[in-house]
Jmol script that loads the backbone (N, CA, C; Angstrom):
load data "model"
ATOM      1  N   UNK A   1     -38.521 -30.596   0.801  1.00  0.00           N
ATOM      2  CA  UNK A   1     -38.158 -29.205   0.638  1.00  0.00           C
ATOM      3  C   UNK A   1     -39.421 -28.393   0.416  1.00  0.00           C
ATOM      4  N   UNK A   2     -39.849 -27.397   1.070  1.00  0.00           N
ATOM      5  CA  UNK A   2     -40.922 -26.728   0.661  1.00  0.00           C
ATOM      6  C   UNK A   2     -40.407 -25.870  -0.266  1.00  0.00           C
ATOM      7  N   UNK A   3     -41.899 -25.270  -0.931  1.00  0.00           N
ATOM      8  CA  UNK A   3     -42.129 -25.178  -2.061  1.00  0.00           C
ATOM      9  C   UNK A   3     -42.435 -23.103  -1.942  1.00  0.00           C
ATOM     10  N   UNK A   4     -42.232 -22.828  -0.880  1.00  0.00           N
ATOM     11  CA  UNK A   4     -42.650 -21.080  -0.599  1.00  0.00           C
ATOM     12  C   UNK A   4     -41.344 -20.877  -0.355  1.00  0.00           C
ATOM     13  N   UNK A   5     -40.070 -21.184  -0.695  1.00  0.00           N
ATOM     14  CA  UNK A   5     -38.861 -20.579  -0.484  1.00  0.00           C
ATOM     15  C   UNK A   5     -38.365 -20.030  -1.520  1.00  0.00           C
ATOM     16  N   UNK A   6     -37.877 -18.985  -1.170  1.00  0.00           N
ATOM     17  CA  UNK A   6     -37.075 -18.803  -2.925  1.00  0.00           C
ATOM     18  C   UNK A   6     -36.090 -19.536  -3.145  1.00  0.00           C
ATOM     19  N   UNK A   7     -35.429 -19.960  -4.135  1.00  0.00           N
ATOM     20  CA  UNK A   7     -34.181 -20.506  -4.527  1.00  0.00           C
ATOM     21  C   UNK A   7     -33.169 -19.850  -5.182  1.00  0.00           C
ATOM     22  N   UNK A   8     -33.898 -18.152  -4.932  1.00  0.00           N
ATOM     23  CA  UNK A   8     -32.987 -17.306  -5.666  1.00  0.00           C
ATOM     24  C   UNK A   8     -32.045 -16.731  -4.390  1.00  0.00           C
ATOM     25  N   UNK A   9     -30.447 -16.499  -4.137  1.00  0.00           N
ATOM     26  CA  UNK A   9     -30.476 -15.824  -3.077  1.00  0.00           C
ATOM     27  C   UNK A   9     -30.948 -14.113  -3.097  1.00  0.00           C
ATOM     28  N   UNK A  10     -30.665 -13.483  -4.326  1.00  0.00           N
ATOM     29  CA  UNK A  10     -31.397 -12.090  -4.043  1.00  0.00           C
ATOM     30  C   UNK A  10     -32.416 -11.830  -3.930  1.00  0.00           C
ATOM     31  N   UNK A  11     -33.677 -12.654  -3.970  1.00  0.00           N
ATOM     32  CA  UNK A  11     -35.100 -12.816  -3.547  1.00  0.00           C
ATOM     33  C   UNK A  11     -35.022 -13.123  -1.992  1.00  0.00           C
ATOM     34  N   UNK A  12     -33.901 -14.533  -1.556  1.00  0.00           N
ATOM     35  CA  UNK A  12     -33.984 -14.574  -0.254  1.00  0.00           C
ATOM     36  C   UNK A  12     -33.672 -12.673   0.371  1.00  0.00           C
ATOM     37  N   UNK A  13     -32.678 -12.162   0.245  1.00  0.00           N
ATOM     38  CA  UNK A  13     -32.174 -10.729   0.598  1.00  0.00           C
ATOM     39  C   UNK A  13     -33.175  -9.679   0.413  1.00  0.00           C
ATOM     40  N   UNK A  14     -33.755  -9.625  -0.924  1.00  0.00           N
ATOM     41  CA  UNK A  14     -35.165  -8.547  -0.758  1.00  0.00           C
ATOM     42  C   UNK A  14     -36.311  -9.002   0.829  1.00  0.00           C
ATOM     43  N   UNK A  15     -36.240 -10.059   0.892  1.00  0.00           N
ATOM     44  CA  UNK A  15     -37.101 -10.488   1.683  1.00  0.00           C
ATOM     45  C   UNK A  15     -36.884 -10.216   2.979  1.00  0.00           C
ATOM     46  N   UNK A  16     -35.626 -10.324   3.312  1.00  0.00           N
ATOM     47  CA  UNK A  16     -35.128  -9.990   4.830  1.00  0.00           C
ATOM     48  C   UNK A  16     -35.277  -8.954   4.726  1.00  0.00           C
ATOM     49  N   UNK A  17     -34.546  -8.476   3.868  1.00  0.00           N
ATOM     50  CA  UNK A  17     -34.297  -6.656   3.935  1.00  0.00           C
ATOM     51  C   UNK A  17     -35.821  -6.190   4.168  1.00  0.00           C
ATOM     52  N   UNK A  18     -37.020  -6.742   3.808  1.00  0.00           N
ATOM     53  CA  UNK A  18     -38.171  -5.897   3.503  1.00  0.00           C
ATOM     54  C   UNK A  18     -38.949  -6.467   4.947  1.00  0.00           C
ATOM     55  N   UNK A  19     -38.377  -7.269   5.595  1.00  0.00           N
ATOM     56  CA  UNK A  19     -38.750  -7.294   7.198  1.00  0.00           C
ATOM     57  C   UNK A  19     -37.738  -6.647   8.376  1.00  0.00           C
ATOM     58  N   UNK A  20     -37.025  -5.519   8.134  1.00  0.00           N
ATOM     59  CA  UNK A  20     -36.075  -5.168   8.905  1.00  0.00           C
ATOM     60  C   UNK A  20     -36.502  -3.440   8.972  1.00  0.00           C
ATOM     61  N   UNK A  21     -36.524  -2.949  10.062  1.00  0.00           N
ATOM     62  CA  UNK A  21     -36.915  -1.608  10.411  1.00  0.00           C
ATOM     63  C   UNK A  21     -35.334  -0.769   9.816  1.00  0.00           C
ATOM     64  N   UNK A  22     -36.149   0.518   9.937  1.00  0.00           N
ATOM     65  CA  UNK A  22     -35.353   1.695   9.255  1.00  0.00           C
ATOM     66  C   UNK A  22     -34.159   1.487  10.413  1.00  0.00           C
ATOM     67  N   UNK A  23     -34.088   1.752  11.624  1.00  0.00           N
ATOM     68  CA  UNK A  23     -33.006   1.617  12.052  1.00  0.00           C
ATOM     69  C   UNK A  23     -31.868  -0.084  11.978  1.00  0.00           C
ATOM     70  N   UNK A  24     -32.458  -0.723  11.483  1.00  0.00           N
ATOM     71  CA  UNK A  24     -31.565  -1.757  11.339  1.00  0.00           C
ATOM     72  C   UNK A  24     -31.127  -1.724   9.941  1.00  0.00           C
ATOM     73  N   UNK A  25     -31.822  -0.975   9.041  1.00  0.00           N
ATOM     74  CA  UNK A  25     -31.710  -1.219   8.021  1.00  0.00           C
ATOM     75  C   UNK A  25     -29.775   0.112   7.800  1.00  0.00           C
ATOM     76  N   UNK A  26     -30.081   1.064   8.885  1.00  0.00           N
ATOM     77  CA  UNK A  26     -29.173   1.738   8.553  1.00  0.00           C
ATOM     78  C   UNK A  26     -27.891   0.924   8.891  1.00  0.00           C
ATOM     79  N   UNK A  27     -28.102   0.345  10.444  1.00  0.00           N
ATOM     80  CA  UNK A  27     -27.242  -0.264  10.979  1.00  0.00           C
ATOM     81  C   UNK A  27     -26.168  -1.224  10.460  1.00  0.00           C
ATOM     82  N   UNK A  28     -27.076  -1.907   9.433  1.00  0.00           N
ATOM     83  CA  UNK A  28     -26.901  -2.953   8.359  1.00  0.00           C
ATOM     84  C   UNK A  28     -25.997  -2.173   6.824  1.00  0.00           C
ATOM     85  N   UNK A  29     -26.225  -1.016   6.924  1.00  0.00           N
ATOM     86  CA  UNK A  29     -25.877  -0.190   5.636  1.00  0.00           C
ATOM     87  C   UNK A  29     -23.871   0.058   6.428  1.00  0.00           C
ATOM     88  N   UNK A  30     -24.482   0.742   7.444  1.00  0.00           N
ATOM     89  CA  UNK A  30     -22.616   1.255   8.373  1.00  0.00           C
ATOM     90  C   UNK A  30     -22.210  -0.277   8.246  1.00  0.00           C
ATOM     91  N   UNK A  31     -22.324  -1.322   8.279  1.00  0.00           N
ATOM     92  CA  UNK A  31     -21.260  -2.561   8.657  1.00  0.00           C
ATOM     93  C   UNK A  31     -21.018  -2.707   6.967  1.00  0.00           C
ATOM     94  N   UNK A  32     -21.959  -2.872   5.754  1.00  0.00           N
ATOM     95  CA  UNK A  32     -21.264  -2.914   5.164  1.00  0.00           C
ATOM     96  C   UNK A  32     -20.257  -2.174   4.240  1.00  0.00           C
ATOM     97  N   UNK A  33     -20.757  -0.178   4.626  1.00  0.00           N
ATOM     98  CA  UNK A  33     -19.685   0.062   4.624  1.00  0.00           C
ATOM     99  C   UNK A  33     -18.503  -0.043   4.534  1.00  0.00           C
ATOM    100  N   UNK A  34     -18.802  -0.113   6.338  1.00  0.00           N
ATOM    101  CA  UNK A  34     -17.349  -0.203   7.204  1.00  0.00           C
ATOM    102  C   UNK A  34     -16.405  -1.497   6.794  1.00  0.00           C
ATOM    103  N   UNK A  35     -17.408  -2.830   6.321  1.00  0.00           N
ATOM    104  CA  UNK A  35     -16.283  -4.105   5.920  1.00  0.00           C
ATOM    105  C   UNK A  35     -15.915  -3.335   4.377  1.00  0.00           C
ATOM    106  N   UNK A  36     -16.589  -2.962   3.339  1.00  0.00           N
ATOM    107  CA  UNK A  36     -15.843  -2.138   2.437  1.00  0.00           C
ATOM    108  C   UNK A  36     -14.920  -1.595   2.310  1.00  0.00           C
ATOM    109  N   UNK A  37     -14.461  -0.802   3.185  1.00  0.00           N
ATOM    110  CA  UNK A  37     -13.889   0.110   3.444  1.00  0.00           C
ATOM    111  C   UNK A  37     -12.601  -0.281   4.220  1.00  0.00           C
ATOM    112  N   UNK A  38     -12.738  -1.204   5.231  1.00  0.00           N
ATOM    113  CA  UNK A  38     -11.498  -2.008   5.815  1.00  0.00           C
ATOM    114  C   UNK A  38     -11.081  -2.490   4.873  1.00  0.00           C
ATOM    115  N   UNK A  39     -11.428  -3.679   3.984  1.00  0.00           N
ATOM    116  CA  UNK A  39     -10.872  -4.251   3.027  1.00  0.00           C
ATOM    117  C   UNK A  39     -10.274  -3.423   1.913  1.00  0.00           C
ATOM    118  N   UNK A  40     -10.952  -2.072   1.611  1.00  0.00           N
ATOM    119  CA  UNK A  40      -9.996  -1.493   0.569  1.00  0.00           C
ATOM    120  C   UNK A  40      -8.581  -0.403   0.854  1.00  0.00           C
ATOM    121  N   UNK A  41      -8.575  -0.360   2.703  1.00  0.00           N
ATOM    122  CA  UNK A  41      -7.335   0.027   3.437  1.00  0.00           C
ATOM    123  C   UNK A  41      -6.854  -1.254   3.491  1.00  0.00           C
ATOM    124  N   UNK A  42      -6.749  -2.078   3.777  1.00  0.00           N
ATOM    125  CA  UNK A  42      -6.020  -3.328   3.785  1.00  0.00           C
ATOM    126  C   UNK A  42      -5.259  -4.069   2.230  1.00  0.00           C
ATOM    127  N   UNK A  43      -6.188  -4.332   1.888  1.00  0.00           N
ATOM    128  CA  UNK A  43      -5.706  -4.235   0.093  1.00  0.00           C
ATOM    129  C   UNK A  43      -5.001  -3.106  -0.206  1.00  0.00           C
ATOM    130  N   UNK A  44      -4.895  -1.904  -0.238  1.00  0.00           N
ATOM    131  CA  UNK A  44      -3.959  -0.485  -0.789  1.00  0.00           C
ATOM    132  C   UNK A  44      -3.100  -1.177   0.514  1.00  0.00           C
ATOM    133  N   UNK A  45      -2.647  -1.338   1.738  1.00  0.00           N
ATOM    134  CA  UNK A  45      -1.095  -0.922   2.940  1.00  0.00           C
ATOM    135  C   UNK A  45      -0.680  -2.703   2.492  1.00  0.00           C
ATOM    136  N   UNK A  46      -1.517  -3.595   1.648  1.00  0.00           N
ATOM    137  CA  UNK A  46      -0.576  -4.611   1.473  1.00  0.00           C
ATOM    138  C   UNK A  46       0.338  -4.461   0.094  1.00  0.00           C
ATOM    139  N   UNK A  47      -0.364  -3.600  -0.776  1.00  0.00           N
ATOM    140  CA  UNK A  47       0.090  -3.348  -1.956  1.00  0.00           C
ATOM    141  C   UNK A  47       1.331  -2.594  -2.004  1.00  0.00           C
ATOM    142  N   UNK A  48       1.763  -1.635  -1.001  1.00  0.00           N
ATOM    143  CA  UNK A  48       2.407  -0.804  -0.864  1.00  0.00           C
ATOM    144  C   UNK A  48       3.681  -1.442   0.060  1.00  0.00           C
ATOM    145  N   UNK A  49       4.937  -1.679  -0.576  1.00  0.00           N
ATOM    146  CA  UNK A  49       5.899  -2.723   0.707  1.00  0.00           C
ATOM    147  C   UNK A  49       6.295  -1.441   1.467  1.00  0.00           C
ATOM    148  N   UNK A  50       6.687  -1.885   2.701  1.00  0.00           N
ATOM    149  CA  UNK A  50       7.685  -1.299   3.986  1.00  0.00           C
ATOM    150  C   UNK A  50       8.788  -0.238   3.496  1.00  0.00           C
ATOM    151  N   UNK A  51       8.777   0.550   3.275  1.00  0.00           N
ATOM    152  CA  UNK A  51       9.828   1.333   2.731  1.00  0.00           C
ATOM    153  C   UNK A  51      11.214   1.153   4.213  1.00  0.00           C
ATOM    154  N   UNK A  52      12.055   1.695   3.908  1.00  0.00           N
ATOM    155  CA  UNK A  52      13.475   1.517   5.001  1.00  0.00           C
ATOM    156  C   UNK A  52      14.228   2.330   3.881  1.00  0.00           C
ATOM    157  N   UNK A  53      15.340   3.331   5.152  1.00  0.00           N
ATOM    158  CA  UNK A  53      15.717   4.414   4.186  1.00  0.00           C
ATOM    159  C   UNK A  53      17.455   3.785   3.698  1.00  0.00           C
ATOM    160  N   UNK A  54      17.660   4.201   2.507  1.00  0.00           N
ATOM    161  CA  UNK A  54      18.589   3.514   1.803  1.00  0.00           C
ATOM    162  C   UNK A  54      20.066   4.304   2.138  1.00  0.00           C
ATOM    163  N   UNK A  55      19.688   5.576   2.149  1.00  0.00           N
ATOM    164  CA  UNK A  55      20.730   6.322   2.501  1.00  0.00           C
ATOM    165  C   UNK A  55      20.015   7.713   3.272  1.00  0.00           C
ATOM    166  N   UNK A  56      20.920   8.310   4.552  1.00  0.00           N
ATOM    167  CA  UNK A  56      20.263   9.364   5.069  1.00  0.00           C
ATOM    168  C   UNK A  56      21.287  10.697   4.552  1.00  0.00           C
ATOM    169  N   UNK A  57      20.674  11.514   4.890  1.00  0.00           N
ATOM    170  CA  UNK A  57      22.109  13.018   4.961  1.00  0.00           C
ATOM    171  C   UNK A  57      22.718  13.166   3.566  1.00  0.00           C
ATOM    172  N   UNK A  58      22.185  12.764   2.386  1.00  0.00           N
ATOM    173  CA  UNK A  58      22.841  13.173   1.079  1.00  0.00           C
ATOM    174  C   UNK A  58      23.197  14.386   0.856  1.00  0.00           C
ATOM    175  N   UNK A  59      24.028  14.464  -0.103  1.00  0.00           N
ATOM    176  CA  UNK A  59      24.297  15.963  -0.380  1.00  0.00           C
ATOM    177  C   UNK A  59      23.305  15.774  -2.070  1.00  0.00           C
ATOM    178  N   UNK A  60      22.888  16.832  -2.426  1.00  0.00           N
ATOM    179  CA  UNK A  60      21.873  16.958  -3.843  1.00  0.00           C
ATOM    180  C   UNK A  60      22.437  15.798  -4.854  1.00  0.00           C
ATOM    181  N   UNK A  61      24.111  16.483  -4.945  1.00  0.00           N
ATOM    182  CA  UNK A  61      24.541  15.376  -6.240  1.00  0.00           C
ATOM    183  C   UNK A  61      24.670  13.919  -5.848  1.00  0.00           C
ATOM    184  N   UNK A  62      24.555  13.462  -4.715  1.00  0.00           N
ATOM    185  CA  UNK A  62      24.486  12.144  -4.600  1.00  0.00           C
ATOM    186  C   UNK A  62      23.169  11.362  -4.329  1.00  0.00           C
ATOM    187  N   UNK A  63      22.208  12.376  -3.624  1.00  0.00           N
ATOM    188  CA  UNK A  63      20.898  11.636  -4.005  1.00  0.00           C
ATOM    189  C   UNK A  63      20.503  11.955  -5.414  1.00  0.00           C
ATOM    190  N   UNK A  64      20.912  13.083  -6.439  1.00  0.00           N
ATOM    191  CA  UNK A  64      20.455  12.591  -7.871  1.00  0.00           C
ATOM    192  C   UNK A  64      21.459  11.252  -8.577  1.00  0.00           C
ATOM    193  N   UNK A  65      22.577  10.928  -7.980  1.00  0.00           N
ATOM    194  CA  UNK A  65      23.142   9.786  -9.091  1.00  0.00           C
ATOM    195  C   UNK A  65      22.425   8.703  -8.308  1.00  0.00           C
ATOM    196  N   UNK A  66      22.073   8.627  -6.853  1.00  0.00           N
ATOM    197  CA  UNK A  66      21.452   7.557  -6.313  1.00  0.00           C
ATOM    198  C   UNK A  66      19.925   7.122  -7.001  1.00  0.00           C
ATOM    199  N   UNK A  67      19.305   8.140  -6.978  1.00  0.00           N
ATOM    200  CA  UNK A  67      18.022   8.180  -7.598  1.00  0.00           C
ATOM    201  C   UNK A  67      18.217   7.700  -9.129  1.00  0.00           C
ATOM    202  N   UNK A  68      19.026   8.068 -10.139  1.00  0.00           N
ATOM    203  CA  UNK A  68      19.512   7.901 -11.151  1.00  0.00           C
ATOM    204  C   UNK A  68      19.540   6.640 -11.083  1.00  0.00           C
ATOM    205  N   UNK A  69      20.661   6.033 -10.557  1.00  0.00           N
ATOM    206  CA  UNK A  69      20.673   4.732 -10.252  1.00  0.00           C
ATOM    207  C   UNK A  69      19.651   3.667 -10.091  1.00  0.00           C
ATOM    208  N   UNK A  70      18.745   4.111  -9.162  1.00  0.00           N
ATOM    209  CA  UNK A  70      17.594   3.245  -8.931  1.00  0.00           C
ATOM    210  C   UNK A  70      16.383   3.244 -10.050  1.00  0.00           C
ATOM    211  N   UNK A  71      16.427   4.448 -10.683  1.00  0.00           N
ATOM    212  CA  UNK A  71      15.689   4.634 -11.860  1.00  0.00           C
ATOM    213  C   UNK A  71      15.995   3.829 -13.037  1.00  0.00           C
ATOM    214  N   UNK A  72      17.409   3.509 -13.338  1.00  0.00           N
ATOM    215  CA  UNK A  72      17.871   2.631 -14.508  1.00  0.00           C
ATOM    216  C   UNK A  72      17.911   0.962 -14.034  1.00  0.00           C
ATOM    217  N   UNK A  73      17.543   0.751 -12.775  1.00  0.00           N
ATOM    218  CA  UNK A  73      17.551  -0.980 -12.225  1.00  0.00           C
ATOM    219  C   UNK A  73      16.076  -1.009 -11.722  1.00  0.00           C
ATOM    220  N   UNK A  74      14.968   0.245 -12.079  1.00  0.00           N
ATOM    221  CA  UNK A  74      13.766   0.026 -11.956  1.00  0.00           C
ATOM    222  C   UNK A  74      13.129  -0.433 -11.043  1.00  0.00           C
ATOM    223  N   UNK A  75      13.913   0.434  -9.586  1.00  0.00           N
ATOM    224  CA  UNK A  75      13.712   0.326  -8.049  1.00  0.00           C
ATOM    225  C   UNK A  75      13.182   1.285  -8.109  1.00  0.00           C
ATOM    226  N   UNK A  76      11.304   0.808  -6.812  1.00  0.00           N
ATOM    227  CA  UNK A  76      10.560   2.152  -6.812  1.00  0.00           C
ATOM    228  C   UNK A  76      11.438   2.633  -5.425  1.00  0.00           C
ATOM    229  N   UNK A  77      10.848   4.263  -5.012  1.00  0.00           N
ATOM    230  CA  UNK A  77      11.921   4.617  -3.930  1.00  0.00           C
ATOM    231  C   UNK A  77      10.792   5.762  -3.992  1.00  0.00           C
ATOM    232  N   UNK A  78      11.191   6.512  -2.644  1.00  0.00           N
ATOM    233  CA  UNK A  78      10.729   7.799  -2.347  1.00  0.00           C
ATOM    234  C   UNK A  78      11.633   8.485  -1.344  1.00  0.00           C
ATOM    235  N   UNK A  79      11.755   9.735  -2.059  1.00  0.00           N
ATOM    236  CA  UNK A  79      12.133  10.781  -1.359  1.00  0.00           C
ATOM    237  C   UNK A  79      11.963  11.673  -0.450  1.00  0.00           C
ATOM    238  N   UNK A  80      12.781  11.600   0.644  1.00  0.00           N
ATOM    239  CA  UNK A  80      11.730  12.165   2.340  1.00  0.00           C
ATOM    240  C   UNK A  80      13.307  13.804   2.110  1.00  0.00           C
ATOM    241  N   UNK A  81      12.752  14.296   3.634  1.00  0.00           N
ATOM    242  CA  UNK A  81      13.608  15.098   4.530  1.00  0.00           C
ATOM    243  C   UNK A  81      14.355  16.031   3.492  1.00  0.00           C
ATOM    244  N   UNK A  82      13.484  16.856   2.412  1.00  0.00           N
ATOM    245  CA  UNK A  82      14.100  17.519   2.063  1.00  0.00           C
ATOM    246  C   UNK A  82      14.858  16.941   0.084  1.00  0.00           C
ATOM    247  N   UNK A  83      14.898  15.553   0.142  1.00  0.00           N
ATOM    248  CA  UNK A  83      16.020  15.152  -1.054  1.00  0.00           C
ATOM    249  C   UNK A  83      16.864  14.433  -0.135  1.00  0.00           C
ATOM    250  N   UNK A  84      17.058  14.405   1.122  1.00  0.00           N
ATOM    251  CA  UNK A  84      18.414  14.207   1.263  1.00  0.00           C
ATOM    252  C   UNK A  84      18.414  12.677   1.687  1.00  0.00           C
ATOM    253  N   UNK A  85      17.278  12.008   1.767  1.00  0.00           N
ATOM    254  CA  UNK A  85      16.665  10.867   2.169  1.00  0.00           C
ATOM    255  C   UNK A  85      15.996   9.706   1.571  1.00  0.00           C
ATOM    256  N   UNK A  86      16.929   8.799   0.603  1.00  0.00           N
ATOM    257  CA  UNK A  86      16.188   7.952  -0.330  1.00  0.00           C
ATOM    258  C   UNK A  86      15.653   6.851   0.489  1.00  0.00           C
ATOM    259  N   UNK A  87      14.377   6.396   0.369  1.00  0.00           N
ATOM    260  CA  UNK A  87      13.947   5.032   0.794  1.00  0.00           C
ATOM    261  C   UNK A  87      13.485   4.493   0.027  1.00  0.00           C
ATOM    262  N   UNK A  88      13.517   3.371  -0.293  1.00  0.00           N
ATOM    263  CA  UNK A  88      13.420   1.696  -0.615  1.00  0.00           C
ATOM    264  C   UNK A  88      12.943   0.612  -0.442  1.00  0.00           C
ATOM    265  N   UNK A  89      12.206  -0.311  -0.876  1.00  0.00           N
ATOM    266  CA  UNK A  89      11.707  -1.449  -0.175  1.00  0.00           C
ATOM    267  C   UNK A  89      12.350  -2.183   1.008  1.00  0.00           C
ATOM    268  N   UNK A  90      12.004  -2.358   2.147  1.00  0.00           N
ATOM    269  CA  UNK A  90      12.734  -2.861   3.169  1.00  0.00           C
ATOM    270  C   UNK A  90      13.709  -4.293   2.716  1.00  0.00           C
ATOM    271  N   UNK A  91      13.013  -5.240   2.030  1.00  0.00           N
ATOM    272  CA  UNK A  91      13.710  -6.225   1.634  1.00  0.00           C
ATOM    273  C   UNK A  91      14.719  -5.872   0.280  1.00  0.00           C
ATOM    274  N   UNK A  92      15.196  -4.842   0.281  1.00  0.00           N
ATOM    275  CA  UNK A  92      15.885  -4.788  -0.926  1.00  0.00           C
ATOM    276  C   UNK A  92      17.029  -3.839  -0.501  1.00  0.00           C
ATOM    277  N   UNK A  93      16.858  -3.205   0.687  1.00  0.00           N
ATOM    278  CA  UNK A  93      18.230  -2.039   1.428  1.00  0.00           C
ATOM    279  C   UNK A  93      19.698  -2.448   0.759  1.00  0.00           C
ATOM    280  N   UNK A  94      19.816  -3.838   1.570  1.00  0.00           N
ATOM    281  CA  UNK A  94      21.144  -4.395   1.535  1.00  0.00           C
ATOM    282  C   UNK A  94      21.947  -4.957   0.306  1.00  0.00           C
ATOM    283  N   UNK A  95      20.939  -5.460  -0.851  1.00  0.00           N
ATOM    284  CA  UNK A  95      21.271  -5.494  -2.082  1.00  0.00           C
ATOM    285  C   UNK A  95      21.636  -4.059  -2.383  1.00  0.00           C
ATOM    286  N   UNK A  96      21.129  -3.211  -2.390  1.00  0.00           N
ATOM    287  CA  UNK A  96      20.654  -2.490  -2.911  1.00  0.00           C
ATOM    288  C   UNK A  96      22.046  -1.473  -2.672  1.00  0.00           C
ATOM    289  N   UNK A  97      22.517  -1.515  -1.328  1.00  0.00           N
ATOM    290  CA  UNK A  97      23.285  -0.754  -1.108  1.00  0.00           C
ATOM    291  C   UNK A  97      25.107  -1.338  -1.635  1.00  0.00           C
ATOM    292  N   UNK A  98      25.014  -2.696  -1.832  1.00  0.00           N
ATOM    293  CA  UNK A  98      25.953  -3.313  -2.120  1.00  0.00           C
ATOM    294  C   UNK A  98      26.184  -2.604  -3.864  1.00  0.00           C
ATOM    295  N   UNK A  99      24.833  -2.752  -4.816  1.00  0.00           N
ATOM    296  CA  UNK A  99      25.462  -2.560  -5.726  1.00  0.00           C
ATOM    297  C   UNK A  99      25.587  -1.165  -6.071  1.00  0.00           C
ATOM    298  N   UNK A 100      25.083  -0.470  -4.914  1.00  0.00           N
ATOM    299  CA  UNK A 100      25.449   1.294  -5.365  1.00  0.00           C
ATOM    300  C   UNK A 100      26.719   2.073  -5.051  1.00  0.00           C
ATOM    301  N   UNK A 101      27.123   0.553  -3.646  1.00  0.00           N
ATOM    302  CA  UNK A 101      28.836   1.082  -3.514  1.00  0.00           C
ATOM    303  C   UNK A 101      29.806   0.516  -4.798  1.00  0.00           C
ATOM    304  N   UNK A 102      29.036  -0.458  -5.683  1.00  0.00           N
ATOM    305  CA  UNK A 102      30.183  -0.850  -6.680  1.00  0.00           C
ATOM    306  C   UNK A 102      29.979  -0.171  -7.694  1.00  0.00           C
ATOM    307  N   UNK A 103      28.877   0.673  -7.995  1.00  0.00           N
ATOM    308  CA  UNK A 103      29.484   2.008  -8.268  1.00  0.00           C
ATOM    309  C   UNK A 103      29.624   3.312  -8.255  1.00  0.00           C
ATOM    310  N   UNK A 104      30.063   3.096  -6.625  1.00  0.00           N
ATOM    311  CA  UNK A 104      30.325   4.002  -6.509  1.00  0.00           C
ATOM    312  C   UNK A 104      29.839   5.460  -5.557  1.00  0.00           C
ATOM    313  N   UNK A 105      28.933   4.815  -5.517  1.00  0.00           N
ATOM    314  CA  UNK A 105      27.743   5.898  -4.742  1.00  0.00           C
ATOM    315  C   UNK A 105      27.467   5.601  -3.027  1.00  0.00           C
ATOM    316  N   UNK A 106      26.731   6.312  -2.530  1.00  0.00           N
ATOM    317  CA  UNK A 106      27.485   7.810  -2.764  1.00  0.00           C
ATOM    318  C   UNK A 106      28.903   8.331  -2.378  1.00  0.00           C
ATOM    319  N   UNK A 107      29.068   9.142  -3.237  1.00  0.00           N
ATOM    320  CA  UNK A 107      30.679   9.660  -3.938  1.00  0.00           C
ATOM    321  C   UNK A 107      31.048  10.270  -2.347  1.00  0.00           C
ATOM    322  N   UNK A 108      30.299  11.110  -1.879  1.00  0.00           N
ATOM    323  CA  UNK A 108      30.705  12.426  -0.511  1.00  0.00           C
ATOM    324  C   UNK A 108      31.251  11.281   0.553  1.00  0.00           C
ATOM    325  N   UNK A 109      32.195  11.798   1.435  1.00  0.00           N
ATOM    326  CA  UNK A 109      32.002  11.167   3.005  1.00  0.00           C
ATOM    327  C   UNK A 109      31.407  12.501   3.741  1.00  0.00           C
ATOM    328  N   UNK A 110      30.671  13.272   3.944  1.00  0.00           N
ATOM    329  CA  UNK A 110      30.240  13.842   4.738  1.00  0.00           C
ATOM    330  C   UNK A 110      29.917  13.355   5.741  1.00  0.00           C
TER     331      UNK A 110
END
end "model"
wireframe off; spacefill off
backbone 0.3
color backbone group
């Protein structure tokens, strides 16, 4: 093993870095960026599940007992189109809708 190597790797990295011209050096700056930056869009759209809408066309009082509802069984949800549009985790619709018809919800047939 010779004996002029570093064995540190951030000594190896000062060293490259300090043989690399200004334009590579930028070049080298945008990629790691850019892998930064992919990885912290990728990490936040995995964190965040598939929403799928739970119910469309509410009337006010039934997306507030729906919302109500999901608030006391500590389902996240978001509200589109006005209020009139609850969505839900995609894997959770069909539960979800089972136990809001047992009770009850929503009340309207519009």
């Amino acid at each position: 093993m010779p004996t002029n190597q570093p064995s540190n790797t951030a000594e190896r990295a000062r060293r490259i870095a300090a043989k690399l011209t200004p334009l590579q050096m930028v070049a080298l700056g945008a990629v790691v960026v850019t892998v930064v930056a992919g990885g912290l869009i990728l990490s936040k759209s995995a964190s965040n599940p598939a929403l799928s809408p739970l119910y469309t066309d509410l009337t006010t009082a039934d997306a507030s007992s729906v919302v109500d509802s999901l608030n006391s069984q500590g389902v996240s949800y978001d509200l589109t189109d006005g209020g009139r549009t609850v969505l839900v985790p995609k894997d959770e619709v069909y539960d979800l809708r089972g136990s809001l018809a047992g009770e009850g919800l929503p009340s309207s047939n519009e």
